[in-house]
C-alpha positions in Angstrom: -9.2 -14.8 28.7 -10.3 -16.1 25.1 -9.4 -19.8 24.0 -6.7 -20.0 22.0 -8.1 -23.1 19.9 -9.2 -22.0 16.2 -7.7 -18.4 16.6 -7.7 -16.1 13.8 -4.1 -14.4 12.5 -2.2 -13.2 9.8 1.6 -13.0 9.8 3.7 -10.5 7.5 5.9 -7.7 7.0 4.1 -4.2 7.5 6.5 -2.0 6.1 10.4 -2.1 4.2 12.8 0.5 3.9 16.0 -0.2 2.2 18.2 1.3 -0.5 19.9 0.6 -4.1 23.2 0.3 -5.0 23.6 2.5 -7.9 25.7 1.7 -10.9 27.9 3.9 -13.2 25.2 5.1 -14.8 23.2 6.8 -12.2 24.3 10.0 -12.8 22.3 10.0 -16.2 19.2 9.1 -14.6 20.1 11.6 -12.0 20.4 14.4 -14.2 17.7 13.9 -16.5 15.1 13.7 -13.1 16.5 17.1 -12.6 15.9 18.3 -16.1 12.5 17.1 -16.5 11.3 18.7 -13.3 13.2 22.1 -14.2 11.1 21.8 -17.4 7.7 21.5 -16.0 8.4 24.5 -13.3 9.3 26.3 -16.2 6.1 25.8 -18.1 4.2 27.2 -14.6 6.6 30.4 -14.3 6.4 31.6 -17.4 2.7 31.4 -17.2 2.7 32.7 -14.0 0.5 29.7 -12.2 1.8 28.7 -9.0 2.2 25.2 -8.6 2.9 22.5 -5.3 5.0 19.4 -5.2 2.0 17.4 -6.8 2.5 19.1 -9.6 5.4 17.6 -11.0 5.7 14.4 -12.6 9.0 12.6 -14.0 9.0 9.6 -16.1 11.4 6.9 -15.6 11.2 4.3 -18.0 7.3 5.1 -18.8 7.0 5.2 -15.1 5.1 8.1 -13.7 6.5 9.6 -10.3 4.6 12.2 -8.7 6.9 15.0 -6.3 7.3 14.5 -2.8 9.5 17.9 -1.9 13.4 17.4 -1.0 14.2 15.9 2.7 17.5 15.0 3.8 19.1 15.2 1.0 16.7 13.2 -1.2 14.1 14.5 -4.0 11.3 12.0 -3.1 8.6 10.9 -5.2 6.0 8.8 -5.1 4.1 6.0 -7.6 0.4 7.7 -9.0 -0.5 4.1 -7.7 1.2 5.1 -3.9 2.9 1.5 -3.6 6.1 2.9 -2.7 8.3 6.0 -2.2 11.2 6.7 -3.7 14.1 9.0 -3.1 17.2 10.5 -5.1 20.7 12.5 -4.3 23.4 13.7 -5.9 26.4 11.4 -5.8 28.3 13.6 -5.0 26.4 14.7 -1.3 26.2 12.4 1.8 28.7 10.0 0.1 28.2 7.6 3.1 24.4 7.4 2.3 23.3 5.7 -1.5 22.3 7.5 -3.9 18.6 5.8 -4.0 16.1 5.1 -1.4 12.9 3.2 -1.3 9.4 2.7 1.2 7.6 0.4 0.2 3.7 1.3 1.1 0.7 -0.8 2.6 -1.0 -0.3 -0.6 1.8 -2.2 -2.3 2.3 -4.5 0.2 -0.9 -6.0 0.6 -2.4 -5.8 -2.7 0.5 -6.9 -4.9 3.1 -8.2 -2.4 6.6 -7.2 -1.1 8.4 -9.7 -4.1 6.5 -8.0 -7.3 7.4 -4.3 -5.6 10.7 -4.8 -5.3 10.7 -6.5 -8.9 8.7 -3.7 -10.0 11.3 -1.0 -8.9 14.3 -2.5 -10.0 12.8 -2.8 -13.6 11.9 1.0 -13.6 15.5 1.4 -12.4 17.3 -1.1 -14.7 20.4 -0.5 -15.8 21.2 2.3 -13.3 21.4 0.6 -10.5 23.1 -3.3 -9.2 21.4 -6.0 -7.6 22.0 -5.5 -4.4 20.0 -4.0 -1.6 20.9 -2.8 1.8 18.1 -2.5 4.0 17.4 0.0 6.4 13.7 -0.7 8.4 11.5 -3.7 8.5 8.2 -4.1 10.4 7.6 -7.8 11.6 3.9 -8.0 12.4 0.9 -10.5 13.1 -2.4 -9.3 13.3 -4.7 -11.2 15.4 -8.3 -11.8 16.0 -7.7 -11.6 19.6 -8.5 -8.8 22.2 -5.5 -7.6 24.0 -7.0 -4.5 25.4 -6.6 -6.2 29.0 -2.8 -5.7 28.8 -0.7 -2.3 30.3 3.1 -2.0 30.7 3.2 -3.5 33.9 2.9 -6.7 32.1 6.0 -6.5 29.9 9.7 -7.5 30.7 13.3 -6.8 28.6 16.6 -8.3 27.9 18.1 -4.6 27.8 17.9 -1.7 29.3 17.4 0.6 26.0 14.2 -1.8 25.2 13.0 -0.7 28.4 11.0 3.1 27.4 7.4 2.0 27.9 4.2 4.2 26.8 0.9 3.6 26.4 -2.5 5.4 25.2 -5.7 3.9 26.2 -8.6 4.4 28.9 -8.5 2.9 32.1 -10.6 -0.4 30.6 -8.8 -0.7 27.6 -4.9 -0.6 26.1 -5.7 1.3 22.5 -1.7 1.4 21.5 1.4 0.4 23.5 4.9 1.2 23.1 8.0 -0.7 24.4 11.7 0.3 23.5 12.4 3.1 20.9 14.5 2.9 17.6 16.8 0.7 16.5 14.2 -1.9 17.9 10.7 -1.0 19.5 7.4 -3.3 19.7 4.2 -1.9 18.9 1.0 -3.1 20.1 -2.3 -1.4 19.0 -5.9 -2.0 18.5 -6.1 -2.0 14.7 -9.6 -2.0 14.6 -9.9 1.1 16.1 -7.4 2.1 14.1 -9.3 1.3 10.5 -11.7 3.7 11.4 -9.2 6.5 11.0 -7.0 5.5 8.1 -6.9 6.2 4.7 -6.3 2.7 3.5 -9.5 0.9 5.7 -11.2 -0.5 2.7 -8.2 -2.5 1.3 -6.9 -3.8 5.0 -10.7 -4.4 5.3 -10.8 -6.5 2.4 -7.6 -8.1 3.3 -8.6 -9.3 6.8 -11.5 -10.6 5.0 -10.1 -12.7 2.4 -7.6 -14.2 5.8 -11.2 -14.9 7.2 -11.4 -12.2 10.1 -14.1 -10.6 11.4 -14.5 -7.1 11.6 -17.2 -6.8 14.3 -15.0 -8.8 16.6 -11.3 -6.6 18.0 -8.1 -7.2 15.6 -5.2 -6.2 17.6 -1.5 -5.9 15.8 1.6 -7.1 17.4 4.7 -5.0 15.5 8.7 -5.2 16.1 9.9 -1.9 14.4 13.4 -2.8 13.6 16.3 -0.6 11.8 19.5 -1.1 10.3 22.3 -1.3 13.8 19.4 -3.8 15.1 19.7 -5.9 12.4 23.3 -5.8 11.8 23.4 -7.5 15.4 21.9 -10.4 13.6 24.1 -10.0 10.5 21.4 -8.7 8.4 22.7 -6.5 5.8 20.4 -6.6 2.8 16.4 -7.2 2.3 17.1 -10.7 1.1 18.9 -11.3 4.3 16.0 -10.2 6.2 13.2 -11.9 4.7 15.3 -15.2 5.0 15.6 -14.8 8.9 12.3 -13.2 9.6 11.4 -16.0 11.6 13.8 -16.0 13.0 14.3 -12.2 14.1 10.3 -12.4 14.9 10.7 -15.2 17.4 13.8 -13.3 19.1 12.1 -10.5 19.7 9.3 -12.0 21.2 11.6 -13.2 23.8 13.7 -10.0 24.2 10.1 -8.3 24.8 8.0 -10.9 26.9 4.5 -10.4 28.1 4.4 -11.9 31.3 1.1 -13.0 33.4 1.6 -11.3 36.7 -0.5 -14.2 38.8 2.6 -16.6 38.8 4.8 -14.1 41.0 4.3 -12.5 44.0 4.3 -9.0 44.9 7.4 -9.1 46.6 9.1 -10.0 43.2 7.1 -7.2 41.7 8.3 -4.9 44.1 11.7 -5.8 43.6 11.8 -5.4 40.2 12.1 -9.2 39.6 9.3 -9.5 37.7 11.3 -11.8 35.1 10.6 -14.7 37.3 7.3 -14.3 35.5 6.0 -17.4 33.4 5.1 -16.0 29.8 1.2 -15.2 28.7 0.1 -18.2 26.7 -0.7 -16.1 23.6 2.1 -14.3 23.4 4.2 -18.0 23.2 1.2 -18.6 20.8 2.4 -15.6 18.8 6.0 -16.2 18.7 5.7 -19.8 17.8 3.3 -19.5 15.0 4.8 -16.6 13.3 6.0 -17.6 9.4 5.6 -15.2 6.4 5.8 -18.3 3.9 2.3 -17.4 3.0 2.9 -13.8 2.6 5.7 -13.9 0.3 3.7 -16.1 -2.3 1.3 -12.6 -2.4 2.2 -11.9 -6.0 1.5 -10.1 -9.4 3.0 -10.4 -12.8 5.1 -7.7 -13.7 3.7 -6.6 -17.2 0.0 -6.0 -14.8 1.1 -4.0 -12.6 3.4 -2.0 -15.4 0.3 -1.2 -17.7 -1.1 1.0 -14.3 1.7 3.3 -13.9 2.1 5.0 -17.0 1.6 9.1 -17.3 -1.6 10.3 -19.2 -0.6 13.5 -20.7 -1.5 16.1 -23.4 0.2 13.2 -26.0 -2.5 10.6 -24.5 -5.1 12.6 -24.7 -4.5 13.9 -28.7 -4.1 9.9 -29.4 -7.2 9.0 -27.6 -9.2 11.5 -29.0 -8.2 11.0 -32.8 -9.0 7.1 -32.0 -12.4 8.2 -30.8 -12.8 10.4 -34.2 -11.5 8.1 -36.4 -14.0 5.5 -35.3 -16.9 7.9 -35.7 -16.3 8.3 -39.2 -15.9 4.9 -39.9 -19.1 4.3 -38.8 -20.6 7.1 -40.6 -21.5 9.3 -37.5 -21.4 13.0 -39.0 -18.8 14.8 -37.1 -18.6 18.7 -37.2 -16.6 21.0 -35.7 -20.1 22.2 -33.6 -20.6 18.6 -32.4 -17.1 18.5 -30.7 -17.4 21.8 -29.3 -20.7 20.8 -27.5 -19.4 18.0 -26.2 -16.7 19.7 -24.9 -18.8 22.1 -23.0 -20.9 19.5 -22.0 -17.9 17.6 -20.6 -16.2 20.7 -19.2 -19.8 21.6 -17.6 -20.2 18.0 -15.9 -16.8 18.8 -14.5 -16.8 21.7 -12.6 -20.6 21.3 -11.6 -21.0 17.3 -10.8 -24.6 16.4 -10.3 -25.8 15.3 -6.5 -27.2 12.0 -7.8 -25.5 8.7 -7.1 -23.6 6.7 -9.4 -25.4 3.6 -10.3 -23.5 0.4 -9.6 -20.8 -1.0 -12.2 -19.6 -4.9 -13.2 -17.1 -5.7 -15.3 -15.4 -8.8 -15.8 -12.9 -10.3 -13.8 -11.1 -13.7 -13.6 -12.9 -16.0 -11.5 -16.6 -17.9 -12.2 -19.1 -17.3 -9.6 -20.3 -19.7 -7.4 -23.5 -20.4 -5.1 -23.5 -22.7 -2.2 -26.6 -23.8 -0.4 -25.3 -24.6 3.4 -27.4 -27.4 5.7 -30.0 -24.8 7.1 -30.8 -23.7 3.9 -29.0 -20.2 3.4 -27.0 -19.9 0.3 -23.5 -18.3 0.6 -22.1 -16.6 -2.8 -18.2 -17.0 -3.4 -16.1 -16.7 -6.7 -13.2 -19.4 -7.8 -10.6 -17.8 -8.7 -8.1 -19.3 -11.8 -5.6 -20.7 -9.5 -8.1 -22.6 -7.7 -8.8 -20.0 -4.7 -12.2 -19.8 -3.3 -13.0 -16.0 -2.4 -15.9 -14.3 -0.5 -16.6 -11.4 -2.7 -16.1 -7.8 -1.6 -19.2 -5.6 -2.8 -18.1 -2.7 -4.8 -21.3 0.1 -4.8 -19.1 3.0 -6.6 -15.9 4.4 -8.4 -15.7 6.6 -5.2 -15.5 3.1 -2.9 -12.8 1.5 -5.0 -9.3 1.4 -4.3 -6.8 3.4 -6.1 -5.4 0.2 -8.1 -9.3 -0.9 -8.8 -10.6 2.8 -10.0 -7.2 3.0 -12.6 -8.3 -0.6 -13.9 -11.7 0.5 -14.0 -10.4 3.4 -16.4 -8.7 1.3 -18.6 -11.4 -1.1 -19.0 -13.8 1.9 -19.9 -11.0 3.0 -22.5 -11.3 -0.6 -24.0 -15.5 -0.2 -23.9 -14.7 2.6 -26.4 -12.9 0.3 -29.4 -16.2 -2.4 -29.7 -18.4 -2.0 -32.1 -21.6 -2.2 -29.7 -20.5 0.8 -27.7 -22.9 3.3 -26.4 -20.7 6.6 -26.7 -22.6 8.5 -24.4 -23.0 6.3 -21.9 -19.4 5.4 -21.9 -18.4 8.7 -22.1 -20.5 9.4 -19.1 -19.4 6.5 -17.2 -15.0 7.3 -18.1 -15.8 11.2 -17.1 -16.8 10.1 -13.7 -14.1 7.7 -12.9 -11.5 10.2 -14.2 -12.8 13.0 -12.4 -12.5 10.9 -9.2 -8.8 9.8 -10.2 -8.0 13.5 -10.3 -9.3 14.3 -7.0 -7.3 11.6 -5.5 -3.7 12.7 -7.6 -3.9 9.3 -9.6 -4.6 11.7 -12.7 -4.0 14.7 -14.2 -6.4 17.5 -14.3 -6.9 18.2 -18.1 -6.6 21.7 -18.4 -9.2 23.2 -20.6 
């Protein structure tokens, strides 16, 4: 078994579900959500395009929300940045449900933190719904640089009898993910290196094991307490303040309601009998359960006015705007613009579109806040790191492509190319080239529009 001096973890919250209390004037908002997506299906039908969810986008305080479909009562949308999902109902359905529900998303959660979200949200929502918000999920979590593949479900006792539904998924060698209990309150236990190789999101929860100081050659396994609203009203937690106050707390308890037990300090007589409890506790789970704080994960966060200037809708109005700007700049700097000159680069554009070429994109900088730093160590190697404003030392992550950035990275990229276009020094073309690219690749992913030509 591995030492447990100098072990690698990361403690947090891996994924919120709660609601808001709407206010008097939710019905407004609720009514104009319905108009404006009754006004864009219209625009389809009478052309006679058919259209999907994805296809429609509301606005909500400049806020652009992309169409989930209708579930349970709820038209759901989701961010173009995908930090959260959100739902809405009629007030006058499922009165014993609000009228607003929210996810937030791992791509929220661990790039601009659980506080700014939440922040985030109510501002979009202000003035149609109060303060308060009753929560309805939270996932406790630690991931840790510590291989856990040795475990099975003999090796786990319960408090309760409805904790007791065990299932696991593995080989015979290893334990890939393991369940114990089932809604209201379940632990999972999974190999999540295993399980970056399949997800969407690997590159950011890459990035963010990296910046926590893990290594990704080495197993990260992550220890999970799904837990749901009746759970947490045993501990009189009602709201998501409530819960991040006593996560600790609920962490720690659960640890103990679900122990991992090392079967070499009973005998087999007490494991036949089903006494198993007798059992003295695995040393890393007590190591687990006793260094578990989210303190550090809270302070993850991002002004407001940042994360606003990403989530706006780029429409036909955008575009017309954009392009005048473009025009008007031309001709103050005497470039001789005709009607043939537009249309070719049009075409050219339009062209570049629909065929992309094979070749690969060369690499991109552009500025960020930080200086960068070199340090020689003692045999000689130098290590590169950047220092961040607030005094953070970083490792940095090696971007190669707009098609290896994140979503949040490729929209920033876009507006900084949009900024390129407003200096005096600009190359047009190879701006142009460079903004076509990037926006092409936010289309394919649903962070833009596709322009219609």
């Amino acid at each position: 078994m591995q030492n447990l001096k100098n072990i690698t973890f990361v403690c947090g919250i891996d994924a919120l579900y709660y609601f808001c209390e709407s206010s008097l004037e939710y019905d407004d908002l609720f009514l104009d959500i319905l108009d404006q997506m009754e006004r864009i299906k219209d625009k389809f039908e009478k052309k006679e395009i058919e259209y999907s969810n994805a296809d429609i986008t509301i606005n909500i305080n400049d806020i652009a929300l992309s169409s989930l479909g209708k579930a349970e009562g709820y038209y759901w949308f989701r961010d173009i940045n995908e930090f959260f999902k959100i739902g809405f109902k009629d007030k006058l359905t499922n009165r014993g449900l609000h009228d607003i529900r929210i996810q937030l998303l791992g791509t929220g959660i661990y790039t601009i933190g659980i506080k700014s979200l939440i922040e985030f949200i109510d501002s979009m929502l202000e003035g149609y719904i109060t303060k308060e918000h009753p929560i309805t999920r939270i996932d406790l979590n630690c991931f840790i640089q510590y291989d856990l593949g040795f475990i099975d479900k003999s090796m786990f006792v319960t408090r309760k009898r409805n904790y007791a539904s065990i299932a696991e998924i593995g080989s015979a060698n290893a334990i890939q993910t393991l369940y114990v209990g089932k809604p209201p309150f379940r632990l999972r236990l999974y190999n999540k290196t295993l399980e970056l190789k399949q997800s969407k999101k690997s590159d950011l929860m890459e990035e963010y094991f990296r910046l926590n100081g893990f290594d990704l050659v080495h197993p990260i396994f992550n220890v999970e307490f799904e837990m749901h609203r009746s759970h947490l009203r045993a501990f009189s937690i009602i709201t998501v303040e409530d819960a991040l106050q006593n996560a600790q707390k609920l962490f720690r308890q659960a640890m103990e309601d679900i122990r991992l037990i090392d079967l070499n300090t009973i005998s087999a007589k007490d494991i036949e009998n089903n006494t198993k409890n007798r059992a003295k506790t695995l040393l890393i789970w007590d190591f687990i359960k006793e260094n578990y704080s989210i303190e550090d994960f809270l302070q993850v966060t991002s002004p407001l006015e940042r994360i606003k200037r990403k989530a706006y809708i780029y429409d036909d109005t955008s575009f017309t705007k954009e392009h005048k700007l473009l025009i008007r700049k031309g001709l103050i700097n005497s470039v001789l613009i005709t009607k043939e000159l537009l249309i070719q680069n049009l075409d050219e554009t339009v062209k570049e579109l629909h065929e992309p070429t094979a070749s690969t994109p060369k690499p991109f900088h552009y500025s960020k806040d930080f200086i960068p730093l070199e340090i020689k160590q003692f045999d000689g190697t130098k290590q590169h790191f950047r220092l961040l404003r607030n005094g953070q030392l970083i490792k940095p992550v090696n971007v190669l492509s707009v098609f290896k950035l994140g979503d949040f990275e490729l929209l920033q990229y876009l507006d900084d190319i949009t900024a390129d276009f407003q200096k005096e020094d600009v190359d047009f073309n190879t701006t142009n080239k460079r903004y076509n690219i990037a926006y092409d690749e936010a289309v394919r992913r649903n962070l833009k529009p596709k322009i219609p030509f």
